[in-house]
C-alpha positions in Angstrom: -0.8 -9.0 27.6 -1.6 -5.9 25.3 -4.5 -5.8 22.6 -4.1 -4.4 19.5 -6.8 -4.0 16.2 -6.0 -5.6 13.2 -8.0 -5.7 9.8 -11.1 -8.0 9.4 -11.8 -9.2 6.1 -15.0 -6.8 6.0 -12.3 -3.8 6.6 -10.3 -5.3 4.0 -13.2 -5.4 1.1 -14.4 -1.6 2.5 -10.4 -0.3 1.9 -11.0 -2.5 -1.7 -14.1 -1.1 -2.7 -12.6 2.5 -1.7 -9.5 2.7 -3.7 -11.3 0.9 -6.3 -13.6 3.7 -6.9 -11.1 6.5 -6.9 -9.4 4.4 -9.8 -12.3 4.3 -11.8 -13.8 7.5 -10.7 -9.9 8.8 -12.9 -10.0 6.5 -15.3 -6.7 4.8 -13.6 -5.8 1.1 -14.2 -4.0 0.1 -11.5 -3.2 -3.2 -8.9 -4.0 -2.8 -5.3 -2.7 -4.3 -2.8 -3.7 -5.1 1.2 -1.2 -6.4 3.7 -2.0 -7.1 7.3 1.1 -5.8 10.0 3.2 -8.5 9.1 3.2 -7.8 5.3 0.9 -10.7 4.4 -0.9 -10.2 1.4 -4.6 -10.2 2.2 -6.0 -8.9 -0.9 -4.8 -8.2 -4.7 -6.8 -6.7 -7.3 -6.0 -5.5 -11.0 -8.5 -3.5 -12.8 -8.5 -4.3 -16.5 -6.0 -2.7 -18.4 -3.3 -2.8 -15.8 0.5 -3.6 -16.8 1.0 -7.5 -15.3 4.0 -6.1 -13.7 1.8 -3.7 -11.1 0.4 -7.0 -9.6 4.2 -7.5 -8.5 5.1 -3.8 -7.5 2.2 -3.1 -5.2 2.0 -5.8 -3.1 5.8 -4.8 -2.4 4.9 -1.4 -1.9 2.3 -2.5 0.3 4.8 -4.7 2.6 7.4 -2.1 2.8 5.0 0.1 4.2 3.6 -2.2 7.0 7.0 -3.3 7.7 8.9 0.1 8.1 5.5 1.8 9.5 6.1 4.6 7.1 5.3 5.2 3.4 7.6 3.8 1.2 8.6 7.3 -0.2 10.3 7.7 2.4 12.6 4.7 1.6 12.6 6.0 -2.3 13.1 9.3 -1.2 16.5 7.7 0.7 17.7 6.3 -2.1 17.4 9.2 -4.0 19.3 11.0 -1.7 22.5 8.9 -2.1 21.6 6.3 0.2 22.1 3.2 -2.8 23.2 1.2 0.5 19.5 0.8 1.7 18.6 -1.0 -1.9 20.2 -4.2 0.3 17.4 -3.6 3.1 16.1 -7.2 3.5 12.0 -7.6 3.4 12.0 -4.5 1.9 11.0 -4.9 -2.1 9.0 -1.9 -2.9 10.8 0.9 -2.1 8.8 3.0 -4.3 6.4 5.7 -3.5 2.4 4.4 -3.2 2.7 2.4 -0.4 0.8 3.6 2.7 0.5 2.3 6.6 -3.0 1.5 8.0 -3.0 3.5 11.4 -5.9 2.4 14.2 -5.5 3.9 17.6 -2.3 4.6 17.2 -1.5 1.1 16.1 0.0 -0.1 12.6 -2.4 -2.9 11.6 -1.3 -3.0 7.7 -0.7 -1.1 4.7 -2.5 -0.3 1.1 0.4 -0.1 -2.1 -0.7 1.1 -5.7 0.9 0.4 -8.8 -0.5 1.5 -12.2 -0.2 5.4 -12.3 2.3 8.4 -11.4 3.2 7.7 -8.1 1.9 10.3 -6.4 -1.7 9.0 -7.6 -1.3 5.6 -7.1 -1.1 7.2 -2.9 -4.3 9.2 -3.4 -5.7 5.8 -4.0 -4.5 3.6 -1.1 -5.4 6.6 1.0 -9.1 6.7 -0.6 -9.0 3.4 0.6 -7.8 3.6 3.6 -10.6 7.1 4.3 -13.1 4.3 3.0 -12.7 2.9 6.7 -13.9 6.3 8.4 -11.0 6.2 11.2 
């Protein structure tokens, strides 16, 4: 039987306190959201001043990523495209960009989604997060 890492509740808090801090550090209200490989939420967080809704997009950006092992741009990027078809995907709820996969050794072990700011910020948070691991 094979091994594989997966994300301890210490990692969790460390990718927590990291995206947390690049929020604040830019004045961004956002939810963040922690998913183990399977999607399962692990850890939800909205800084004051967040939109209610964000604590519902980034858990499902955060899914989609661990699911599809990709950033889920990549599925809104589809769509964009002309590929409506793939809104049907089931599991897959936050096809929106700001979800990012957790990588260890070559292994997916989770993902970090964002919700709050222009999309492309809400990733330079989940991946401040993630850095906030030192892989």
């Amino acid at each position: 039987m094979q091994t594989k890492p997966f994300l301890t509740l210490d990692d969790v808090k460390k990718i927590a306190a990291g995206a947390e801090a690049e929020a604040k550090a830019n004045n961004w209200n956002v939810a963040i959201a922690i998913v183990d490989d399977g999607g399962h939420l692990l850890w939800l967080q909205r800084l004051d001043g967040t939109a209610p809704i964000s604590s519902q997009i980034a858990p499902g950006k955060a899914r989609t990523a661990a699911l599809g092992r990709r950033e889920s741009k990549i599925y809104e990027d589809m769509i964009n495209n002309g590929r409506f078809s793939f809104i049907s995907a089931p599991g897959l709820e936050g096809l929106l960009e700001g979800g990012v996969p957790i990588v260890v050794d070559g292994q997916y072990v989770g993902a970090v989604g964002v919700s709050g700011v222009k999309s492309s910020e809400d990733v330079q948070i989940a991946k401040a997060g993630i850095a906030a691991l030192g892989l």
